[in-house]
C-alpha positions in Angstrom: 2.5 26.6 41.7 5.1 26.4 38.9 4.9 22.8 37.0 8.0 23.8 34.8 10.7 26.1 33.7 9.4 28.9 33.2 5.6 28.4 33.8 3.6 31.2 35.0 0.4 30.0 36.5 -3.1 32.3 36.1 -6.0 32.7 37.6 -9.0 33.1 35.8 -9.8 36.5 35.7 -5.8 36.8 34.2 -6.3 33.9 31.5 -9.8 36.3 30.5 -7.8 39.6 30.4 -4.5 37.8 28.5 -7.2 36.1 25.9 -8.9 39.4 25.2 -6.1 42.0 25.5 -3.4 39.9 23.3 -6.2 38.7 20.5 -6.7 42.5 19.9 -2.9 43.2 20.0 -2.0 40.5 17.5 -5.2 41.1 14.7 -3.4 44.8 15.7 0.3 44.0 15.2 0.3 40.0 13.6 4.3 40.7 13.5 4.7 40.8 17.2 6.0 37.3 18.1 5.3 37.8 21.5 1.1 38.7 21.6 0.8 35.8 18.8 2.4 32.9 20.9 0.4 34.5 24.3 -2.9 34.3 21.9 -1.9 31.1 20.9 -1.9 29.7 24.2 -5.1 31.0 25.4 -7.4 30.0 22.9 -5.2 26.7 22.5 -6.0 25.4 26.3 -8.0 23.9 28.0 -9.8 21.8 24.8 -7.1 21.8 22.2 -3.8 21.2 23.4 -5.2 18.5 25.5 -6.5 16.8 22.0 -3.6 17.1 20.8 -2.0 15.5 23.1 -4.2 12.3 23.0 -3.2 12.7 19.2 0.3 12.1 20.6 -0.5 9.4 22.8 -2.0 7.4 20.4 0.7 7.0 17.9 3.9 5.3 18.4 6.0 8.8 17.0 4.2 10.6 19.3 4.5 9.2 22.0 8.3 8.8 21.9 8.6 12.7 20.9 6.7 13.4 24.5 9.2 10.9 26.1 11.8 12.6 25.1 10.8 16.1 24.8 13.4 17.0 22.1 14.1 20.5 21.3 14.5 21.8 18.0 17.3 24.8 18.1 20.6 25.5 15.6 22.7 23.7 18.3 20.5 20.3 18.3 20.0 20.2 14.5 24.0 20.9 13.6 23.1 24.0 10.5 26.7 22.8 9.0 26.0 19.6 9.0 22.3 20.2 7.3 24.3 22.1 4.7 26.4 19.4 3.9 23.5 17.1 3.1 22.7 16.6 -0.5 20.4 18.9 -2.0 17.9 16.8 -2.5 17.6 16.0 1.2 14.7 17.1 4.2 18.0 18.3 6.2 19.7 20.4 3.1 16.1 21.7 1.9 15.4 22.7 5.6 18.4 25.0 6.0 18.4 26.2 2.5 15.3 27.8 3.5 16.3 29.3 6.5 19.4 30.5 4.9 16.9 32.2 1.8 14.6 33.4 4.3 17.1 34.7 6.9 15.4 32.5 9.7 16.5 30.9 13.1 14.8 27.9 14.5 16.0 29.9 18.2 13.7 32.8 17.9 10.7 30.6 19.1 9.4 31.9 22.4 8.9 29.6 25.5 5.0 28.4 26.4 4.4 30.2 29.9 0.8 29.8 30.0 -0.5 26.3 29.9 -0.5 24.5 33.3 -0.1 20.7 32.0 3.6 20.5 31.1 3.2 17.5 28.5 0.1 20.0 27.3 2.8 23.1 27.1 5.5 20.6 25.5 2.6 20.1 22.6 2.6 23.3 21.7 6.0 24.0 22.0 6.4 21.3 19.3 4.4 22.8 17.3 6.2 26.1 17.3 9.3 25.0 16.9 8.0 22.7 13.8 6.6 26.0 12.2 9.6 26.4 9.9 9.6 22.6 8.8 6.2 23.3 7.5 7.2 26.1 6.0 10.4 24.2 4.2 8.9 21.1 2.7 6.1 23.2 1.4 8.5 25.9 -0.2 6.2 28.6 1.3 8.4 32.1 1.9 8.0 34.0 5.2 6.3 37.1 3.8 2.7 37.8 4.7 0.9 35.4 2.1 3.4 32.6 3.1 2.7 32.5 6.6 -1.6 32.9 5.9 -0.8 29.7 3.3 0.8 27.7 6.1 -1.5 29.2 8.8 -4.6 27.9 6.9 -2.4 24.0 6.4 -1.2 24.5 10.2 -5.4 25.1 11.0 -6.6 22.2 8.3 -4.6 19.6 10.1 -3.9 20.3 13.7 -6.7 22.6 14.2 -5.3 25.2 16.5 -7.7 27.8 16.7 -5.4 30.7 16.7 -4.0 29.3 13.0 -7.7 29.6 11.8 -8.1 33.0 13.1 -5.2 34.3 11.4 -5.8 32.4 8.2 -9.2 33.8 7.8 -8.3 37.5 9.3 -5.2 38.3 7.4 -5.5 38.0 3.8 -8.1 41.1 3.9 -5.0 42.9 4.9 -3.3 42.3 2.0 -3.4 43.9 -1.7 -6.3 42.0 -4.1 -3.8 40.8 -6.2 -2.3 38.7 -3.4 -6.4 37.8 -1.9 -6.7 36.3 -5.5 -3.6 34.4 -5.1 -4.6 33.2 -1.5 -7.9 32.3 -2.2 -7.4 30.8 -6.2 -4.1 28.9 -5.1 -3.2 28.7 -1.7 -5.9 28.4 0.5 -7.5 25.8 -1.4 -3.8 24.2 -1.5 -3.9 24.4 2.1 -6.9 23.0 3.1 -6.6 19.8 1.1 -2.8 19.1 2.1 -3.8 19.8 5.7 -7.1 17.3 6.1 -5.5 14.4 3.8 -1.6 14.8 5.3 -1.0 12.7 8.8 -1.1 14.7 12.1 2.3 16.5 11.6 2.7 16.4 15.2 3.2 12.6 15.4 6.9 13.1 12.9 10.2 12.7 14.2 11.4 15.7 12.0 15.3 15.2 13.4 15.3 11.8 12.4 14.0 12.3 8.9 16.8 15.3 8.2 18.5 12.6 5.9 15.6 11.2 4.0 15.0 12.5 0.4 12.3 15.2 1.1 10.0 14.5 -2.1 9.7 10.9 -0.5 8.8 12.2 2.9 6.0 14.7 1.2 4.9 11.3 0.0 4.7 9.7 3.0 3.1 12.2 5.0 0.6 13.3 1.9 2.3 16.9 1.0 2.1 18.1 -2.4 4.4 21.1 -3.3 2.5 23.9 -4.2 3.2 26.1 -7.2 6.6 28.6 -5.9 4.7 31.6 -4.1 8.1 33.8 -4.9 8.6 33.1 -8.6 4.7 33.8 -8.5 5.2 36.9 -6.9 8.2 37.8 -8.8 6.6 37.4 -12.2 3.8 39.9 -10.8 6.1 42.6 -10.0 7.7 42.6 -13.3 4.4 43.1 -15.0 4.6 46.7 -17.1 2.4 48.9 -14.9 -0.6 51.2 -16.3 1.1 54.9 -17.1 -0.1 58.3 -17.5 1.3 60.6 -20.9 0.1 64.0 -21.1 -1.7 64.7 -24.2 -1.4 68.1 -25.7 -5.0 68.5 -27.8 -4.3 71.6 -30.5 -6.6 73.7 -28.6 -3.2 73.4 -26.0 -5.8 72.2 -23.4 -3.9 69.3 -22.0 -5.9 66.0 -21.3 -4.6 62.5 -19.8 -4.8 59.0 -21.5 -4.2 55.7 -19.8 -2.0 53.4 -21.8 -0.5 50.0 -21.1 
């Protein structure tokens, strides 16, 4: 029976097959929105969503945000108005980062899955608040970005799916960016994530207004060093190149050089 908009109920032999076929689709193909959020919602039900929710219940924030079920799209947050915010603002930081990062907050699919609709609701939340982690942590969107917020996401709401891909992806990646993960961000992650309150339980629409170095004070977020000017420096690194040699015996030979 359908308990929501949307909701498509499964037996148990479907919630195996989804849980096993999209897990090996999205270690496959991590880019595909679509077999993430499905994965997410498998191994997010029935144990963890249903914490989470108690999470909710007991705090005063949360509890309002399941009242209301607010939604958080370009049409309820008012992108012009977020741009007209001083800089120094939650609200002006937020939407300069989607702006740098050529984001939406409406490309977040629906939950289907989960049969509990408050349950579904939590994880909805948490989806849609992706990109406010990613905004007052100044993390970018490319691979190493979304591992760094993966690994915070894991550290303080502890969704399994988060931990999976925050332990699973950075061998993916090049060893100068591992090094980066595991020396910086990571450990970043991990700390901001245990210490920081339950980022569920904030009332991110109603805190678009507050200066956002006061709210990462509040909720226990430190910045961590800018992943992009990181990553920029890297790149403009002189590389190792290869000059030909030409011994007087004409035999030509090949020396490294910086």
């Amino acid at each position: 029976m359908q308990r929501y908009p949307g909701h498509v109920p499964l037996n148990t032999f479907q919630r195996l097959f989804l849980f096993a076929s999209s897990g090996i689709a999205a270690y496959i193909s991590p880019r595909r929105a679509d077999l993430v959020a499905t994965f997410g919602e498998m191994t997010s039900q029935p144990f963890f969503a249903r914490r989470l929710k108690k999470q909710m219940l007991s705090d005063p924030v949360g509890r309002e945000l399941l009242r209301e079920k607010p939604r958080i799209t370009s049409k309820t947050l008012n992108l012009d108005y977020l741009r007209s915010l001083p800089s120094n603002t939650l609200g002006n930081e937020y939407v300069q980062w989607l702006d740098k990062e050529n984001v939406s907050p409406d490309t977040r699919l629906p939950v289907r899955f989960i049969d509990d609709p408050d349950e579904a609701y939590v994880i909805q939340r948490y989806r849609e608040c992706h990109d406010f982690y990613h905004a007052i942590a100044g993390l970018p969107v490319v691979m190493e970005g979304e591992v760094a917020v993966k690994m915070f996401e894991f550290a303080n709401l502890g969704i399994p799916m988060t931990g999976l891909a925050a332990i699973s992806e950075p061998f993916k990646l090049p060893k100068s960016m591992q090094k980066r993960l595991f020396d910086i961000y990571l450990p970043w992650a991990v700390y901001n994530g245990f210490k920081a309150k339950c980022l569920l339980n904030v009332y991110w629409e109603k805190m678009l207004e507050r200066d956002a170095n006061e709210l990462r004070k509040e909720l226990g977020i430190s910045l961590p060093p800018d992943m992009r000017a990181m990553r920029a420096t890297r790149a403009m690194r002189p590389k190792r190149v290869v000059r030909n040699v030409i011994r007087p015996d004409s035999d030509p030979i090949y020396e490294k050089s910086n």
